[in-house]
CHARMM internal coordinates of N, CA and C (Angstrom, degrees):
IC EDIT
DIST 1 N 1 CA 1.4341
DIST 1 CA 1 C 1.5304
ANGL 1 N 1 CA 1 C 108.71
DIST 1 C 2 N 0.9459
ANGL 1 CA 1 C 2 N 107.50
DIHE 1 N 1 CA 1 C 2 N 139.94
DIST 2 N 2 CA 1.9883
ANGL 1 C 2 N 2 CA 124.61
DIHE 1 CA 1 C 2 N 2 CA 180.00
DIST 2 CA 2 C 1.5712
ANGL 2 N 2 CA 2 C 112.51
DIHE 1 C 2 N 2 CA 2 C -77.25
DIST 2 C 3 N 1.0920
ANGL 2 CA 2 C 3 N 102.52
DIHE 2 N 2 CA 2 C 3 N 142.43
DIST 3 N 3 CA 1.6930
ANGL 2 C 3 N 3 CA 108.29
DIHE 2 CA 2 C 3 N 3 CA -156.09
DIST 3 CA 3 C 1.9370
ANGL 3 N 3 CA 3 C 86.91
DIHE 2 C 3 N 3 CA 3 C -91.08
DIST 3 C 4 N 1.2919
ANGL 3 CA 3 C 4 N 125.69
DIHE 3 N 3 CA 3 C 4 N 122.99
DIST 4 N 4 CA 1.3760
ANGL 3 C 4 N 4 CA 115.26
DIHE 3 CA 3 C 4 N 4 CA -169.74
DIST 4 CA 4 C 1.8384
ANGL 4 N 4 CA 4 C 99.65
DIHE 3 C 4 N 4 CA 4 C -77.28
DIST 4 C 5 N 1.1426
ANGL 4 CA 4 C 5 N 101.95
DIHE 4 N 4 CA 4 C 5 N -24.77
DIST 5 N 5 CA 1.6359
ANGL 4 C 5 N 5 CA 96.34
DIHE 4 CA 4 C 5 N 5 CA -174.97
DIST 5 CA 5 C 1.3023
ANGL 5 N 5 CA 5 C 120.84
DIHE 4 C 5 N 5 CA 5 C -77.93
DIST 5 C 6 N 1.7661
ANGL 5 CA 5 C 6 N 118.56
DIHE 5 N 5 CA 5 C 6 N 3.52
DIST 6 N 6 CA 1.0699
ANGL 5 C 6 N 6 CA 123.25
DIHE 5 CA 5 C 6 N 6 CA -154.78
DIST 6 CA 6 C 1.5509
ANGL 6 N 6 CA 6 C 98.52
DIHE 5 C 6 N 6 CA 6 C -121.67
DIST 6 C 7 N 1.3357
ANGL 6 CA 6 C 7 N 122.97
DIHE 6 N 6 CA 6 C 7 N 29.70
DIST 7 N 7 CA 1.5815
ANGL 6 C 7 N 7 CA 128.14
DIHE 6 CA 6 C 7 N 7 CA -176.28
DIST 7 CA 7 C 1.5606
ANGL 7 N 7 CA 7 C 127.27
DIHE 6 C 7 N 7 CA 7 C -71.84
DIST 7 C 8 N 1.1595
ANGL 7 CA 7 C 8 N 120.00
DIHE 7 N 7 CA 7 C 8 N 111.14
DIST 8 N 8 CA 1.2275
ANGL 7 C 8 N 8 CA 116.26
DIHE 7 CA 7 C 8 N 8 CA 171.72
DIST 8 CA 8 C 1.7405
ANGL 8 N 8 CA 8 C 125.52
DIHE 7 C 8 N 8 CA 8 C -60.55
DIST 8 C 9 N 1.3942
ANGL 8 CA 8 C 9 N 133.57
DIHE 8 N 8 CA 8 C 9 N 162.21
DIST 9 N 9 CA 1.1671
ANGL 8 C 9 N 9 CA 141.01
DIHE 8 CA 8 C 9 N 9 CA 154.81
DIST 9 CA 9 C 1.5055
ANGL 9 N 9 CA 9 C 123.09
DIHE 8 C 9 N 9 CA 9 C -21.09
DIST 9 C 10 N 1.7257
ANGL 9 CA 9 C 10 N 97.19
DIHE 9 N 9 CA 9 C 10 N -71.15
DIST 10 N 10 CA 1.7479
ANGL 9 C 10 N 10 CA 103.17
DIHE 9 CA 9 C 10 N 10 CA 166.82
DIST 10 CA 10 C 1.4231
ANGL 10 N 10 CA 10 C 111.12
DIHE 9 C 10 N 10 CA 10 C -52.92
DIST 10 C 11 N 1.2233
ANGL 10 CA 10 C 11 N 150.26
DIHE 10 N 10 CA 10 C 11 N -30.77
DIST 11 N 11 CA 1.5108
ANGL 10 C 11 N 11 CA 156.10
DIHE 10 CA 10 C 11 N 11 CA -167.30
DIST 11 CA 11 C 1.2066
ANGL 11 N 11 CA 11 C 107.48
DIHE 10 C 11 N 11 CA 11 C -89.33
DIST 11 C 12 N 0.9282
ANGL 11 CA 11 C 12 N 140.61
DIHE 11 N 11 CA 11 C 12 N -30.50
DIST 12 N 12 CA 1.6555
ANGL 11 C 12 N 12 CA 141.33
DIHE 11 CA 11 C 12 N 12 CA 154.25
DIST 12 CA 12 C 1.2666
ANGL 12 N 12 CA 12 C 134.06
DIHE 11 C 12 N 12 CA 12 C -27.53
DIST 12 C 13 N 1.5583
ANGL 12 CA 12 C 13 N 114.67
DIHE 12 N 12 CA 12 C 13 N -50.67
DIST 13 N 13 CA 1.8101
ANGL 12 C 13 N 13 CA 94.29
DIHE 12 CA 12 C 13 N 13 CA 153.64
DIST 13 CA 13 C 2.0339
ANGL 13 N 13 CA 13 C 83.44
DIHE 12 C 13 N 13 CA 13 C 117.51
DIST 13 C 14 N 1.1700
ANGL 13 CA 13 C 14 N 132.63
DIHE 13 N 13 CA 13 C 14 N 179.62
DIST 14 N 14 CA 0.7578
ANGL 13 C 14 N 14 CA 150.60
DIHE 13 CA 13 C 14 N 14 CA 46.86
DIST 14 CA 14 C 1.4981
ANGL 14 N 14 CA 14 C 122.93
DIHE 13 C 14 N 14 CA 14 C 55.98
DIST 14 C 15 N 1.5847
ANGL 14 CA 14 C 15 N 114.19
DIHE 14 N 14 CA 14 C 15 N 72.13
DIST 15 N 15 CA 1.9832
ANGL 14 C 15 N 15 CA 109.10
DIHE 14 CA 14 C 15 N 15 CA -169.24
DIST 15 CA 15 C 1.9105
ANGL 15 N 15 CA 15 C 81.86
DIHE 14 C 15 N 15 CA 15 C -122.48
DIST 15 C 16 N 2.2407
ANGL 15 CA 15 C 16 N 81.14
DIHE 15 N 15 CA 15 C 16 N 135.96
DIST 16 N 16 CA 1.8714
ANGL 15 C 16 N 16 CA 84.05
DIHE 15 CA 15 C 16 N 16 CA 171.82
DIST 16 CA 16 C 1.3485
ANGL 16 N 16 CA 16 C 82.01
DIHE 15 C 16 N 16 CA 16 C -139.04
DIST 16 C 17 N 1.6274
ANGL 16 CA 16 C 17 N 128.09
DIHE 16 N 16 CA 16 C 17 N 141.20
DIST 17 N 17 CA 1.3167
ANGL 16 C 17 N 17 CA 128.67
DIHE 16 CA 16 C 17 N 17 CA 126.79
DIST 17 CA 17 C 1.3635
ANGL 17 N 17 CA 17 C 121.14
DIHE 16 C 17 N 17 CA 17 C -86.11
DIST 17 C 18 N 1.3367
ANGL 17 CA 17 C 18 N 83.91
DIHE 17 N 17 CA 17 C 18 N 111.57
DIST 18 N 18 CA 2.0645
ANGL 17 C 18 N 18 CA 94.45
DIHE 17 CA 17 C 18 N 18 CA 156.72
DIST 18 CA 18 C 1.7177
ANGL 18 N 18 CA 18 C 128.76
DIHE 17 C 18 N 18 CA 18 C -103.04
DIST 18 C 19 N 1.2084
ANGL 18 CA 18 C 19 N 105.82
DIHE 18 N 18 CA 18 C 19 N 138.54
DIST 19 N 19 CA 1.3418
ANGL 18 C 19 N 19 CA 106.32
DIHE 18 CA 18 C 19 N 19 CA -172.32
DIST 19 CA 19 C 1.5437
ANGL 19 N 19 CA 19 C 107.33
DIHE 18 C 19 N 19 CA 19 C -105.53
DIST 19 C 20 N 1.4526
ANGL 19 CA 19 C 20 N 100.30
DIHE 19 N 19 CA 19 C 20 N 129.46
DIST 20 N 20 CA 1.4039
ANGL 19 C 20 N 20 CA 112.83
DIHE 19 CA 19 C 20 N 20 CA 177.99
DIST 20 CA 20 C 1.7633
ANGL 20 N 20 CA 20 C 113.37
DIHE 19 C 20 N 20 CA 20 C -150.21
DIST 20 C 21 N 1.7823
ANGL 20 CA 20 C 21 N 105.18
DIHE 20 N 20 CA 20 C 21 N -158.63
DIST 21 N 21 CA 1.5725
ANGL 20 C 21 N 21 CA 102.41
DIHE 20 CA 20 C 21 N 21 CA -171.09
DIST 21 CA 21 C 1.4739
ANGL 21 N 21 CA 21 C 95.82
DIHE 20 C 21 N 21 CA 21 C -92.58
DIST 21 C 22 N 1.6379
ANGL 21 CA 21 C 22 N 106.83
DIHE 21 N 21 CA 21 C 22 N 179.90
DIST 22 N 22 CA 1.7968
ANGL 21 C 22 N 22 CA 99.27
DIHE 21 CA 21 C 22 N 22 CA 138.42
DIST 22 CA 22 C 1.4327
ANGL 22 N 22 CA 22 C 86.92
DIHE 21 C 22 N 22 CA 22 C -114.12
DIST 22 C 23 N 1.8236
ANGL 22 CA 22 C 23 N 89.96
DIHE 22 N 22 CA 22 C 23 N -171.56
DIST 23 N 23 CA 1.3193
ANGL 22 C 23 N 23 CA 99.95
DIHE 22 CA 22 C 23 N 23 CA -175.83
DIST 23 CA 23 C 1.4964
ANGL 23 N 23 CA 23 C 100.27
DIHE 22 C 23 N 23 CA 23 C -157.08
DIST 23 C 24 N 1.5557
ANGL 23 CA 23 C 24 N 97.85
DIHE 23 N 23 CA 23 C 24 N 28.02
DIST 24 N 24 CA 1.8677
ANGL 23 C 24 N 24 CA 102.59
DIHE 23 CA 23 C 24 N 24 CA 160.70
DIST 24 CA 24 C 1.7738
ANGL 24 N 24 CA 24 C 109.76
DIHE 23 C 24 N 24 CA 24 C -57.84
DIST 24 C 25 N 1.2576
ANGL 24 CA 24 C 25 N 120.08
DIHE 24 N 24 CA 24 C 25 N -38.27
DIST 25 N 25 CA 1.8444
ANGL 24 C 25 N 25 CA 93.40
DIHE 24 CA 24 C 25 N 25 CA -157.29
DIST 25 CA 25 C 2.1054
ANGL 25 N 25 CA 25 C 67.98
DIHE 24 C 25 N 25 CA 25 C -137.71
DIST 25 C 26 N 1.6717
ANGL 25 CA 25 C 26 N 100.79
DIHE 25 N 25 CA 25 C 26 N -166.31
DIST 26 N 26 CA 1.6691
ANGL 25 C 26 N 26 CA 98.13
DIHE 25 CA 25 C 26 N 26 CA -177.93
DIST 26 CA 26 C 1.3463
ANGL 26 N 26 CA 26 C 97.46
DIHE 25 C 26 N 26 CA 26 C -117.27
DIST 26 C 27 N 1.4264
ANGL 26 CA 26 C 27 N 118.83
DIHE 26 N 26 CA 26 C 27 N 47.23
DIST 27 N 27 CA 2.0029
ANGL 26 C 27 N 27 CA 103.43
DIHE 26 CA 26 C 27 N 27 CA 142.00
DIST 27 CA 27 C 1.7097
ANGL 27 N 27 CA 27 C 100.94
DIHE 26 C 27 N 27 CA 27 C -94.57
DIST 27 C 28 N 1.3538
ANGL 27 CA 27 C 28 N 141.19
DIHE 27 N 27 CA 27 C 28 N -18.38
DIST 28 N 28 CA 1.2468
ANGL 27 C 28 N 28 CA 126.12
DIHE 27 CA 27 C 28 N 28 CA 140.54
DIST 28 CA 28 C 1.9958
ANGL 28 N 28 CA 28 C 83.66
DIHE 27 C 28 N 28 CA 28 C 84.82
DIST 28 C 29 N 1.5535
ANGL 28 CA 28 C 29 N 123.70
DIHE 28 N 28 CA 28 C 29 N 45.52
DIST 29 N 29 CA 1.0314
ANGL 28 C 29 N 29 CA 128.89
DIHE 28 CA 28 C 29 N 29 CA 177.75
DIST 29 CA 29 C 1.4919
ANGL 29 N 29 CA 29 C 124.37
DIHE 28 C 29 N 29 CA 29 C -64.34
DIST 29 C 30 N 1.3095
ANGL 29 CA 29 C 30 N 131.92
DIHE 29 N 29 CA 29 C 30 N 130.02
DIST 30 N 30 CA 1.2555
ANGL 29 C 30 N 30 CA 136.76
DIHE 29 CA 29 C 30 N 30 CA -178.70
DIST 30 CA 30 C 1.3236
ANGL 30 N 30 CA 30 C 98.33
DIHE 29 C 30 N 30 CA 30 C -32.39
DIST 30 C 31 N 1.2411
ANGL 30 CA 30 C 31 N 134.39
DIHE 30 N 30 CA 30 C 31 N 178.99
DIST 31 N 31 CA 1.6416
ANGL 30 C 31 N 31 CA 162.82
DIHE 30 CA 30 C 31 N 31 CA 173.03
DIST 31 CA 31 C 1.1956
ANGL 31 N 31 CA 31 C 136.02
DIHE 30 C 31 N 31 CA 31 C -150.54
DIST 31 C 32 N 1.0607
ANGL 31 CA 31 C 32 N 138.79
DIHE 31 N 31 CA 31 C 32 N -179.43
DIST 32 N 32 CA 1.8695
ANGL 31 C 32 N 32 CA 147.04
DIHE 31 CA 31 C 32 N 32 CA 169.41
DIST 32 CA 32 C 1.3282
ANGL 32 N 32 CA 32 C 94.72
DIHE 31 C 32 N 32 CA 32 C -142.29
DIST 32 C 33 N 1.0654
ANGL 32 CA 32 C 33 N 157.95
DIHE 32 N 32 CA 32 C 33 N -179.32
DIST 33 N 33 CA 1.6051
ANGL 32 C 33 N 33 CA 169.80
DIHE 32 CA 32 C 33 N 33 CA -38.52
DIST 33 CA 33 C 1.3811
ANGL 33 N 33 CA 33 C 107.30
DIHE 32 C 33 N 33 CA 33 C 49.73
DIST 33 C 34 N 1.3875
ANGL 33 CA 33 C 34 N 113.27
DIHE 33 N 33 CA 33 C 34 N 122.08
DIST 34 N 34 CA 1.5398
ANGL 33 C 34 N 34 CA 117.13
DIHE 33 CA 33 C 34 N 34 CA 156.57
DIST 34 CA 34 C 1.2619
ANGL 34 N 34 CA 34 C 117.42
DIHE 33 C 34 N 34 CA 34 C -128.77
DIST 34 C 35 N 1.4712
ANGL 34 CA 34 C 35 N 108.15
DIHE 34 N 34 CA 34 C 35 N 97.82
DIST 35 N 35 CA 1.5956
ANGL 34 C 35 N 35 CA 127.90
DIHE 34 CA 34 C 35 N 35 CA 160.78
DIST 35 CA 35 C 1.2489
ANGL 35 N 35 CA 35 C 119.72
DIHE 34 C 35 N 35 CA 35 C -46.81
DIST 35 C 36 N 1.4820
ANGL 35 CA 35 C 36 N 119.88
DIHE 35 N 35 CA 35 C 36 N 142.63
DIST 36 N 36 CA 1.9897
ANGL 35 C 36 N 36 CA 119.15
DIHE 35 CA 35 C 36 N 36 CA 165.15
DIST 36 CA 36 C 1.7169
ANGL 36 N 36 CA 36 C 77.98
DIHE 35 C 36 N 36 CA 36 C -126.27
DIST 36 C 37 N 0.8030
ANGL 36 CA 36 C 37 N 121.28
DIHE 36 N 36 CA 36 C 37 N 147.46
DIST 37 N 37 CA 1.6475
ANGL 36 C 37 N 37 CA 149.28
DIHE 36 CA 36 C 37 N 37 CA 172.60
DIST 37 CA 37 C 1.4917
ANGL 37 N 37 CA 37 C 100.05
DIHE 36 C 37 N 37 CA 37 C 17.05
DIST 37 C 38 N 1.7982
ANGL 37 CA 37 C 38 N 127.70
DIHE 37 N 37 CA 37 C 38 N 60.11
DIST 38 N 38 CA 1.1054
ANGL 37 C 38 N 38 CA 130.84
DIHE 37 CA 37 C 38 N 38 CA 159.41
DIST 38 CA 38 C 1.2397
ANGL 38 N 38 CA 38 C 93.39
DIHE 37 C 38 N 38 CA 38 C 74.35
DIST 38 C 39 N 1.6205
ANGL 38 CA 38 C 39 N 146.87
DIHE 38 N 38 CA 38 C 39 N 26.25
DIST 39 N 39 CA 1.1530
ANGL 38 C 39 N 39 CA 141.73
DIHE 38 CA 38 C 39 N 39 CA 140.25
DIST 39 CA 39 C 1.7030
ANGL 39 N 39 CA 39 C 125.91
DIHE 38 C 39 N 39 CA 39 C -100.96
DIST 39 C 40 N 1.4583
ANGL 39 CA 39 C 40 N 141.95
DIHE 39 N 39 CA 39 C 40 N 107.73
DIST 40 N 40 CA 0.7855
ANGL 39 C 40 N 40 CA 171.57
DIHE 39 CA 39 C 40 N 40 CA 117.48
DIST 40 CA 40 C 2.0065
ANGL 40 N 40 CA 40 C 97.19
DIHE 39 C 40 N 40 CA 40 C 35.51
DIST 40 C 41 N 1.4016
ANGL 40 CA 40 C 41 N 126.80
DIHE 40 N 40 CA 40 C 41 N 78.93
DIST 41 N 41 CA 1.6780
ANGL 40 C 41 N 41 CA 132.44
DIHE 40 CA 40 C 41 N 41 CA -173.23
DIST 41 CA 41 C 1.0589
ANGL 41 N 41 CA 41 C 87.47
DIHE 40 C 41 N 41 CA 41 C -107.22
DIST 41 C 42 N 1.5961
ANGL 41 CA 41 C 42 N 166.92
DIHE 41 N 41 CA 41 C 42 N -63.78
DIST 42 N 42 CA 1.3573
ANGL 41 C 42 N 42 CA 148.85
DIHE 41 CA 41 C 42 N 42 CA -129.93
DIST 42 CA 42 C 1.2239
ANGL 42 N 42 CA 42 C 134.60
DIHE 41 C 42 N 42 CA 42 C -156.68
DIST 42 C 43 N 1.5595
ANGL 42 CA 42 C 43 N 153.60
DIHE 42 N 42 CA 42 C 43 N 129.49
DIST 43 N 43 CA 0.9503
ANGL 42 C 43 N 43 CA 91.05
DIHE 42 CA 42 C 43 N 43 CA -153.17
DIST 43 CA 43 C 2.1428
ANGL 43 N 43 CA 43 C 68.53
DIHE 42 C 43 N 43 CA 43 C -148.41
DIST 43 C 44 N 1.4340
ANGL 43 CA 43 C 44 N 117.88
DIHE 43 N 43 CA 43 C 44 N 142.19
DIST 44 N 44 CA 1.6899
ANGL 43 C 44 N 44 CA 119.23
DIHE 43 CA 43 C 44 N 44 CA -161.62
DIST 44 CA 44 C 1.0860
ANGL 44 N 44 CA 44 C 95.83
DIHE 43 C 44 N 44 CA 44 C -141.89
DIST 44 C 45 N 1.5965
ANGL 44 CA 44 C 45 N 125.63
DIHE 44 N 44 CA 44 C 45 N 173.96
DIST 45 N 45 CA 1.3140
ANGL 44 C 45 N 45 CA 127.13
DIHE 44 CA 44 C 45 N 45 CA 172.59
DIST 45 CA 45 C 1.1313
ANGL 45 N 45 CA 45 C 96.99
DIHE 44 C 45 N 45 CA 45 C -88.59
DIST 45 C 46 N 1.6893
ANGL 45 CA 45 C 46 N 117.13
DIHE 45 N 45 CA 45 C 46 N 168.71
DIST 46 N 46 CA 1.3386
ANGL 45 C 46 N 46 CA 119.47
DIHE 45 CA 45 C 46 N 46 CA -179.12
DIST 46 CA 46 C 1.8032
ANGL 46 N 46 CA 46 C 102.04
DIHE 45 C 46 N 46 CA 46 C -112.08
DIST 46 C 47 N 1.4887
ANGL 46 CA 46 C 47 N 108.71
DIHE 46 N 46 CA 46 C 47 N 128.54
DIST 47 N 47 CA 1.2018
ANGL 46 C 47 N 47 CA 121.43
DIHE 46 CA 46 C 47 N 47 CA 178.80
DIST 47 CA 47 C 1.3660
ANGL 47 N 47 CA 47 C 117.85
DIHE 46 C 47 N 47 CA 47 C -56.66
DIST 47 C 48 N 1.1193
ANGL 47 CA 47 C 48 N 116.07
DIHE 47 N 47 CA 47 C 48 N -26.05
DIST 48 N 48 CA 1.3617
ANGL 47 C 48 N 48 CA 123.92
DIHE 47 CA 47 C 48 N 48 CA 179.69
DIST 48 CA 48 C 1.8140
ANGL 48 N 48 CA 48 C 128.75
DIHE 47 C 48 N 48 CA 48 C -77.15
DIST 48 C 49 N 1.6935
ANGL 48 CA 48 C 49 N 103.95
DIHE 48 N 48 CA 48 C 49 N -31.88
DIST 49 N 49 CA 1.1242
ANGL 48 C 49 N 49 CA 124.18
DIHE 48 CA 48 C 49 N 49 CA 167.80
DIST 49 CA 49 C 2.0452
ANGL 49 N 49 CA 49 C 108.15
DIHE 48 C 49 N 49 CA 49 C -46.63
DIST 49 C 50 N 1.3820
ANGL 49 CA 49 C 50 N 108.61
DIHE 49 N 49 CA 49 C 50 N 132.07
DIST 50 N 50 CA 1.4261
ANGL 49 C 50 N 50 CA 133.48
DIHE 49 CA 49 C 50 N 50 CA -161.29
DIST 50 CA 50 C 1.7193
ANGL 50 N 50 CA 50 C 88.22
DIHE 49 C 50 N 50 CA 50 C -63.88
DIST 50 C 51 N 1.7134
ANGL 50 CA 50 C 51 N 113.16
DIHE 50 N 50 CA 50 C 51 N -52.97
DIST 51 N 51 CA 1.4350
ANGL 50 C 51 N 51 CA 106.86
DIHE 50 CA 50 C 51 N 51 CA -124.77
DIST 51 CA 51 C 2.2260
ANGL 51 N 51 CA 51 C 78.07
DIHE 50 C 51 N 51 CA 51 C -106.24
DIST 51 C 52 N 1.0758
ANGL 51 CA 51 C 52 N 120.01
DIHE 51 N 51 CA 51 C 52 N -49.84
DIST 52 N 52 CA 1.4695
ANGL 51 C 52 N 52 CA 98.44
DIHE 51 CA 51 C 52 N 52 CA 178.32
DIST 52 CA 52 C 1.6710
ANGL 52 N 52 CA 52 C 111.66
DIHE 51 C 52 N 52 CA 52 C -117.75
DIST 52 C 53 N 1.1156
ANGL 52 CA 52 C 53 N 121.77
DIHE 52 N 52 CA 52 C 53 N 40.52
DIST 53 N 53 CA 1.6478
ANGL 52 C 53 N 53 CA 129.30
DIHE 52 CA 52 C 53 N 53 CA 136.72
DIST 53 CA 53 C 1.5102
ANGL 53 N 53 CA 53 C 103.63
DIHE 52 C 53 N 53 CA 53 C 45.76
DIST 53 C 54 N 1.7858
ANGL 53 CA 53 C 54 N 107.55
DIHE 53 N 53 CA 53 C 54 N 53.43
DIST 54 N 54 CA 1.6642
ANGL 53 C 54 N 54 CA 98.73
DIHE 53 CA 53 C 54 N 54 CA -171.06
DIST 54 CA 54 C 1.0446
ANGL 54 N 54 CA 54 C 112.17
DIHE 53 C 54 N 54 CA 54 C 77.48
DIST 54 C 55 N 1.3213
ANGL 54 CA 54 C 55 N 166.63
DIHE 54 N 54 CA 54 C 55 N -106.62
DIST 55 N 55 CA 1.5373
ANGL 54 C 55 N 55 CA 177.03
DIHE 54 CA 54 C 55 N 55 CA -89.90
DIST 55 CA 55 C 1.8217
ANGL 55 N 55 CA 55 C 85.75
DIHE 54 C 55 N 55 CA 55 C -103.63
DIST 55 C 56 N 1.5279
ANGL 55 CA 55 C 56 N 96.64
DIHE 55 N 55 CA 55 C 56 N 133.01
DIST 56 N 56 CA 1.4053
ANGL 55 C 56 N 56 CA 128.81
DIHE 55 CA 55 C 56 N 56 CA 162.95
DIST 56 CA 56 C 1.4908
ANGL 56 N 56 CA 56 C 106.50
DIHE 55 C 56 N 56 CA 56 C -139.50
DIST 56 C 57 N 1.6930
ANGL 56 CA 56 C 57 N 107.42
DIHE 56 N 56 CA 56 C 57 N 159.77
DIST 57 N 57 CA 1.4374
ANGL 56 C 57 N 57 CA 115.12
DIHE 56 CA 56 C 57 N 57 CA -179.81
DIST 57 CA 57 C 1.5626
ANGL 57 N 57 CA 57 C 116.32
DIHE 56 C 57 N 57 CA 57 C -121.16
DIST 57 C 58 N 1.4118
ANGL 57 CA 57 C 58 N 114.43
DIHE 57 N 57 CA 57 C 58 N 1.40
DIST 58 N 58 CA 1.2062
ANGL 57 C 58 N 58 CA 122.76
DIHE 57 CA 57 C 58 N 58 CA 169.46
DIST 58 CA 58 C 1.1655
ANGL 58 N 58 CA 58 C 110.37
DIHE 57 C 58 N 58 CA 58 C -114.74
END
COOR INIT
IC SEED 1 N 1 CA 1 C
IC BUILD
């Protein structure tokens, strides 16, 4: 079995941030998404978003 903490560069996959909403509660707060090969790893507010400046509550 492969040590997951022990990943090389080539083993990495495939990295996308996409920026979008959520849509847990209705301030509908900016986001980040970070994909590894079209699978769904992270998911933060986006600093850039006007109305919650990074900070989410869900």
């Amino acid at each position: 079995m492969q040590d997951p903490t022990n990943r090389s560069d080539r083993d990495a996959g495939h990295i996308e941030i996409k920026n979008t909403t959520c849509y847990m509660c209705a301030c509908r707060c900016g986001i980040r998404v970070t994909l590894r090969d079209g699978e769904v790893r992270y998911i933060q507010g986006n600093p850039n978003h006007p109305l919650n400046k990074g900070v989410i509550c869900a």
